[in-house]
Structures are given as structure tokens and as C-alpha cells.
N, C-alpha and C positions, 0 to 999 in steps of 0.2 A: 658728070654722069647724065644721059641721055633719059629722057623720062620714060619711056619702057624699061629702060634698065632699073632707074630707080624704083618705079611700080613693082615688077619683079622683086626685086629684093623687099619694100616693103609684104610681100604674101609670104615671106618665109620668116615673117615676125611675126609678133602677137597680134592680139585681137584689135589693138590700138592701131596696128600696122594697118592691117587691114582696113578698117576702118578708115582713117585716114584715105587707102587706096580708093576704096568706094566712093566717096566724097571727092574726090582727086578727078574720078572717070567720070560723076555726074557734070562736072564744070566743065570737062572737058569735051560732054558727048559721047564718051567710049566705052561704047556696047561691049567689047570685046576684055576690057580691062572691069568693066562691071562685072562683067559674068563668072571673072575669074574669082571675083571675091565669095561668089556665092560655094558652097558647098554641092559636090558633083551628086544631090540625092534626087530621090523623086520628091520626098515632101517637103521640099524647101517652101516656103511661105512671104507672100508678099501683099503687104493693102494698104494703097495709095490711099490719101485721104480723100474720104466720102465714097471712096471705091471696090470693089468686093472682093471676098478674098481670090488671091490667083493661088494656083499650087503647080509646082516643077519648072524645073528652068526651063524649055519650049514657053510656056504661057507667061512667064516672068520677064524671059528675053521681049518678047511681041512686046509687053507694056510698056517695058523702055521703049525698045524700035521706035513705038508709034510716038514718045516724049520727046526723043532725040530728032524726028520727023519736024518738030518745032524749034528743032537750037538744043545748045547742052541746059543743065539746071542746075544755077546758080544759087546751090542751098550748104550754107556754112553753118555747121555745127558748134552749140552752143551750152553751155551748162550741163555738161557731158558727167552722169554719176554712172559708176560701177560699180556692181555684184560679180563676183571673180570667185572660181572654184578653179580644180586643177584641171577640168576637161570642158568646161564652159564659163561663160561669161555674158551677163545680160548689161546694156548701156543704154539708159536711157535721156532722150538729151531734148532741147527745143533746137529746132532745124531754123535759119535767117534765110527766107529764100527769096529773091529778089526777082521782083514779078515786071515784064513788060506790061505799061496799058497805054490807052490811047493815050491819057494824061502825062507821061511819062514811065520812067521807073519809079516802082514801089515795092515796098518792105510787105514781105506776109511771114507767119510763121506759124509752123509745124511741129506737133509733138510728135517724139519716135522714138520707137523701141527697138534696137539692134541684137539680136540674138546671136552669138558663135560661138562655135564649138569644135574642140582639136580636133582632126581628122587626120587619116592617113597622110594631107594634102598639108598637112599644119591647119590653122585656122581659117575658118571659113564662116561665114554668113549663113544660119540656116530659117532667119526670119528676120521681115523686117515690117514694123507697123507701124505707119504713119496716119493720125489722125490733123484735123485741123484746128487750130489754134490762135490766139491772139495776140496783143501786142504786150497782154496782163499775164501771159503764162511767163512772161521773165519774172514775175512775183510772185513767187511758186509758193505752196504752203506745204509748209513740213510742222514734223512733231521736233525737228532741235532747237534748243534755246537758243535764244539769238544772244546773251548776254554769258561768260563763262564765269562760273562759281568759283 
């Protein structure tokens, strides 16, 4: 299967599909397979870390545009938890994104929160907020025991 085709078919899956596809179009650079994940609204929502919020795909496309103007973005989703209802779904995960620098490549990472929600269109992206993060957020602190009773 041809990877548009395969894309394609992941948006006619769940929220993981999608997801996935997202992630898929950032490595790849593909504005146009990006776009498709997002939901066709005006208040879709987008904030890069350390950057403000954008609202509606016009303004969301531009900020990829200008990312993708650099190369695709090499960010692999990691420690992926979900909240799942029957018409939405919140994931939030630490992002491995893989940074060129003078020095070489290096490892940075991202916290983000993926919002989608069924649509006419099936599932779709209708936020996504990425703050910055460390190399300490893979040591996340939660309220579960870590020993079972």
C-alpha cells in the first residue's frame, strides 16, 4: 500500500489512527496530510511550545508552512495516556524530537496534549498543545502505586 493510501485509510479510523497519521505527516513534512487530521472548524487550536496560541486552519497551516520551510519534524510520540468518551478523546503523551544543532543531532522533548473529536469527517484533531519539556518529564509523577496490592 502506497503511503497516501495508507494515510487515507488511517483518517477513517479512530483517534489513534489519526494520530498516528499526524505524526506520520510531521516526519514526513506533509502539510497537506497534516492538515487533513485537523478538523474542518474555525476553532481548531494550536501552541507550539513557548508560542501563542493560533486559532483556525489558515493560521495553523502558516505555522507548519513556516516549520516544514526548515525540513520535516522528527518528533516520536511517547508515553501516550488516554481519556476516551464516545465523541472525544484527550491523549496526552511526551513528544522525542530530534533536534539538528551545530554539535550534531540531539534529543529534546515535548509535552502535548492531543484533543479529537468524531466529526462528520470521522475523527479529527481539534487542539493540539505542546509545551516544553525535559529529559525528566519521562519520570512523570502520578497518584498510581507503583507496587500492586
Amino acid at each position: 500500500m502506497t503511503r497516501n493510501k495508507l494515510q487515507a485509510a488511517n483518517l477513517e479510523g479512530n483517534a489513534d489512527d489519526v494520530e498516528a497519521a499526524f505524526y506520520d505527516a510531521l516526519q514526513h513534512g506533509d502539510i497537506d496530510q497534516l492538515m487533513a487530521c485537523w478538523a474542518d472548524e474555525d476553532e481548531i487550536v494550536c501552541v507550539h511550545p513557548g508560542g501563542p496560541r493560533v486559532v483556525g486552519p489558515v493560521a495553523i497551516r502558516a505555522t507548519f508552512e513556516a516549520m516544514f520551510a526548515n525540513g520535516s519534524i522528527s518528533a516520536h510520540p511517547q508515553q501516550v495516556r488516554k481519556l476516551e468518551s464516545v465523541g472525544s478523546c484527550v491523549h496526552h503523551l511526551v513528544e522525542r524530537v530530534e533536534v539538528q544543532t551545530p554539535a550534531g543531532p540531539r534529543q529534546a522533548w515535548v509535552i502535548a496534549t492531543n484533543v479529537y473529536l468524531k466529526t462528520a469527517q470521522g475523527w479529527r484533531l481539534v487542539a493540539h498543545h505542546a509545551s516544553p519539556g525535559t529529559a525528566g518529564e519521562l519520570q512523570e509523577v502520578s497518584d498510581r502505586p507503583s507496587v500492586l496490592h
